[in-house]
N, C-alpha and C positions, 0 to 999 in steps of 0.2 A: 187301376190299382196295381202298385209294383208287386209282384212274385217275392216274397221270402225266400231269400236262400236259407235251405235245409243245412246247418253247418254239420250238424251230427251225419248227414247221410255223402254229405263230400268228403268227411273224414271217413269213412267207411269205403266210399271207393278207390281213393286215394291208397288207401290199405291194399284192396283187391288188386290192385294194378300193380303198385309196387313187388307184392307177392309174387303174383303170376310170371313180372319181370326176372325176380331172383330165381325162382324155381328153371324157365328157361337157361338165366346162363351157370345155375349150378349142374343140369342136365349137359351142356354142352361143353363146360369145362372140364365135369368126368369123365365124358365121352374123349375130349382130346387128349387129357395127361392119359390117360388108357389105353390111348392110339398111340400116341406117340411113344408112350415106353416099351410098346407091343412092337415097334418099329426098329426102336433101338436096338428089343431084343435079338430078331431077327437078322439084323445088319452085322451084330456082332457075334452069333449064332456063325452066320455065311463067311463072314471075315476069317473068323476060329478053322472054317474049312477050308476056306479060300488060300490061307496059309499050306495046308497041306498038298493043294494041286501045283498055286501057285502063288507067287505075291499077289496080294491082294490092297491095290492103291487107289488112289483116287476119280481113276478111270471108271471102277466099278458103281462111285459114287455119283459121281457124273452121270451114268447111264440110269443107274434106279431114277437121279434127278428128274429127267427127260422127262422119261416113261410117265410119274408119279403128275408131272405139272402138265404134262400133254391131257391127260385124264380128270386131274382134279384142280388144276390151276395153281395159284401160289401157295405158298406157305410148305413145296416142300424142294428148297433149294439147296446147294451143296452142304451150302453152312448151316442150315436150319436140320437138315439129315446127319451131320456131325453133334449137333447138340443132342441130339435126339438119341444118338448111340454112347454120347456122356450119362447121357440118364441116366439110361439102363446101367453103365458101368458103377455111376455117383448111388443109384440104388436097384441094385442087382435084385431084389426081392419085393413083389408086388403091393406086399403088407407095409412095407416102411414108407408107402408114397402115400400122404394124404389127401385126397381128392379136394378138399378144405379149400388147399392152395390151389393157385392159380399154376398156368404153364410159364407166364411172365416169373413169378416167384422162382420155380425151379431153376430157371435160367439163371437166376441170383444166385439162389441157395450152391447152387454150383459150382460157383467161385468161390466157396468157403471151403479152402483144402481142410482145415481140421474136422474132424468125422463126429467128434465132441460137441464142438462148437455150433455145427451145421445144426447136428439134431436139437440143438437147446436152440437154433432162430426160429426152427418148422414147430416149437412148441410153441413159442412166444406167440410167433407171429395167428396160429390157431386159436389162440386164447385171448390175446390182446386185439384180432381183428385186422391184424395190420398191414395195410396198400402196400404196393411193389415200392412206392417212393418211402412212405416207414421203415421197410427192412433194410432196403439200399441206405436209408439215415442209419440205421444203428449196428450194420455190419460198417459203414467206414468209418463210424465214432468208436468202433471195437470195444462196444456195450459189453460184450461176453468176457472180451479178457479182461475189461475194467471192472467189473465185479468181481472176478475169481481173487483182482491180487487188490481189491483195495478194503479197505476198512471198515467204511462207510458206504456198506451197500444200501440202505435204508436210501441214502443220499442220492445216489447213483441212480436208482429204480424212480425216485422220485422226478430227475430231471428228465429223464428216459420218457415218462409217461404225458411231463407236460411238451417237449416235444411233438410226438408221436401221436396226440390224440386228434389232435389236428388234420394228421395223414392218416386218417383209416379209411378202410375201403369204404365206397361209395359205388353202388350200384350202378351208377353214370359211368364211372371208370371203367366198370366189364363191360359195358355196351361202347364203349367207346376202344376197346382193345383189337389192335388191329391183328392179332395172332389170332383172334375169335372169327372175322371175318375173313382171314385167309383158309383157317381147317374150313367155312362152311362154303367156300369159294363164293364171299356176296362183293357186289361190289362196297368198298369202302372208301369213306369221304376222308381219311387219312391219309397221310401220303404215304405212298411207299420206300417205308425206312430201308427197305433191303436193297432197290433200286442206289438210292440214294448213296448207302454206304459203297457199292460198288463202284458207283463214279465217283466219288472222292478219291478213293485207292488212286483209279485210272487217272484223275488229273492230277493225283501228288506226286504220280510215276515220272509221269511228264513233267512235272513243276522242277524237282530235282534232277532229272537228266538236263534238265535248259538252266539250272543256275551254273555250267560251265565250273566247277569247282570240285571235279574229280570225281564224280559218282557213277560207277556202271550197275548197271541193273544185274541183280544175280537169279532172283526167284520170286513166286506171288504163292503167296499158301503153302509156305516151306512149311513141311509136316516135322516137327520136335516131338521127339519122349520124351517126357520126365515122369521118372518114377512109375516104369508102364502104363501112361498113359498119355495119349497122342494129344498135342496143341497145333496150332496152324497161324503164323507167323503170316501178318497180311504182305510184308513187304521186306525183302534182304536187297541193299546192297552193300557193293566194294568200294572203299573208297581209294584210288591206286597212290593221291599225292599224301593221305594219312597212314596206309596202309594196313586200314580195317574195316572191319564189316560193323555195317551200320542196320540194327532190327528197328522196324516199325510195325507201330499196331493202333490200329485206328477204332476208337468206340463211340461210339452214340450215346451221348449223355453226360453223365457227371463223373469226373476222375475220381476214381475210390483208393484208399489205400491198397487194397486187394489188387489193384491195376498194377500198380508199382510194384509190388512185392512178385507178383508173376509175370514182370518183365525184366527184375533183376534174377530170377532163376532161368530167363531166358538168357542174359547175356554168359551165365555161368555155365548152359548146358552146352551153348556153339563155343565159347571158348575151350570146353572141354574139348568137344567133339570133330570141329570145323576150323577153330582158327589155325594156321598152318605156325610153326614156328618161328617163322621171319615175320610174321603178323604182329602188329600193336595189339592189345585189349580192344573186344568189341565194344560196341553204344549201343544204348537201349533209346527209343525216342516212342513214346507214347502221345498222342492225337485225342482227343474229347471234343467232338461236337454237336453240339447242343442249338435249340432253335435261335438262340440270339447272341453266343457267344461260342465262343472255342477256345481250347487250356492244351498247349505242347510243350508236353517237360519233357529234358534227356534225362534216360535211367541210366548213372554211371554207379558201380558199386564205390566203396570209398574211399577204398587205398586206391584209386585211378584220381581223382579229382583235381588234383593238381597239375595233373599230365591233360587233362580233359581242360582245364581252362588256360595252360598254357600253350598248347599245342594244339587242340580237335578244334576249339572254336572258330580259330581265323578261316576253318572251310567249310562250318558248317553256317546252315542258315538260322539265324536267331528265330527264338522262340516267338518273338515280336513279329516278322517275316511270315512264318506258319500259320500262328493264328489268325493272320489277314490273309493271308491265300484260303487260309480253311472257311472263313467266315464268308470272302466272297464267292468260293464255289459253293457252296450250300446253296446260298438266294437265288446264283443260276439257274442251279438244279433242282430246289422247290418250285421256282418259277416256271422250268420245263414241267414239272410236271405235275403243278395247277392247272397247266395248257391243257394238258394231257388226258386226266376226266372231267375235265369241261367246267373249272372253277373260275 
């Protein structure tokens, strides 16, 4: 005689487990954004001092690096300890960070310069429920400005939601976040984005010194203020037969408007700052790569455009060019390192 399954009592566990699941990584995600903003404070605490004995550069970051991954493993590497001291800065007081969100979110919310703005996504996105990939949809759809100036907000909210309902969090997505396994140092069947991002840099360094078409290498993590507060530029060079400096900045994922827009206040802050007077206007060139494709646009502001396709192109490498270099290092280096925990 076949066993009845219990439908009521598999709905019931199915409950139990998912629960127990959530409660895990809401414990674990409090515990991170907690840590990590406790970090930032600290870093920018010592920095604040560090100014008064002595400069206090990337050296210092580098070393807490070490120390921190010799100890605890990844998740706390140069660039990940710069985010971390944005935090703090993005939210200088304990009570305005909502444990709610996730630390992938804050990473986001972060790139929303406007202070308005920012706080109306970390409401949304609390209320609405809404996955890292929802908020990254409706901060580059510029959800927020497009309600303030349009008419038909009824309209607006309604496309927003059918969107968006789609991308809501899903309890699979936190267990599957590779920032969660690096704070608890487990191993993760993820590949490591950080690794990754690093050799792209290192083989687009190289890609462009060997296209022979005047590029010298200037700096890697050129530190920029804008507006007191520090950005780090993956890649500057010189171009000596254009006779300008060319910024790159390379992201994992999808090109957002927010990319653009603080890569053209990057071209405006070295040309303040950096371009020498016999210098042409610099170029901004932004990098997106993603698991199956890659997107490189030049950031040129607009009264240059003219001069940028009459003159900058014939030595720079097309966008076409880029995204096949980019596409094929990636496979490389996912491939390295599938090798590498034994996929």
């Amino acid at each position: 005689m076949e066993n009845k399954i219990n439908i009521h009592l598999i709905k019931e566990l199915k409950s139990i487990i998912y629960q127990a699941k959530q409660d895990v990584v809401t414990a674990v995600n409090t515990t991170m954004v907690k840590t990590y903003w406790e970090i930032g404070r600290m870093i920018v605490e010592d920095e604040q001092e560090g100014e008064k004995r002595a400069k206090y550069g990337k050296a210092q970051l580098q070393t807490i690096s070490s120390e921190l991954t010799k100890e605890f493993g990844r998740g706390f590497d140069v660039r990940n300890l710069r985010n971390m001291r944005q935090f703090y800065l993005t939210f200088p007081k304990w009570n305005s960070v909502s444990a709610k969100l996730s630390w992938t979110h804050y990473r986001v919310l972060m790139r929303v310069e406007n202070q308005e703005a920012r706080e109306w996504y970390i409401k949304e996105s609390i209320e609405n429920n809404w996955s890292v990939r929802a908020l990254e949809r409706q901060i580059s759809k510029l959800y927020y400005e497009r309600l303030l100036s349009s008419q038909d907000k009824v309209l607006i909210a309604k496309e927003a939601k059918e969107k968006t309902d789609v991308l809501q969090v899903d309890i699979k997505e936190h267990l599957r976040d590779p920032y969660i396994f690096d704070f608890l140092n487990l191993p993760s069947q993820a590949l490591l984005e950080s690794n990754i991002e690093q050799a792209l840099i290192d083989n687009l360094q190289k890609f462009l010194l060997e296209l022979g078409r005047g590029f010298a290498f200037v700096s890697r993590q050129q530190r920029l203020q804008v507006e007191g507060q520090d950005f780090y530029i993956d890649l500057v060079f010189y171009n000596f037969k254009l006779k300008c400096f060319l910024l790159i900045d390379l992201k994992l994922g999808k090109l957002t408007h927010q990319d653009v827009g603080q890569m053209d206040t990057y071209v405006r802050v070295y040309d303040k700052f950096h371009k020498g007077d016999d210098d042409n206007p610099t170029i901004g060139l932004i990098l997106c790569s993603e698991s199956s494709q890659a997107v490189a646009k030049y950031s040129v502001l607009s009264d240059r455009k003219q001069l940028f396709s009459s003159k900058y192109l014939p030595f720079l490498p097309t966008q076409e060019e880029l995204e096949k270099q980019l596409l094929k290092e990636r496979r490389l280096l996912i491939d390295n390192e599938r090798q590498k925990i034994g996929k």
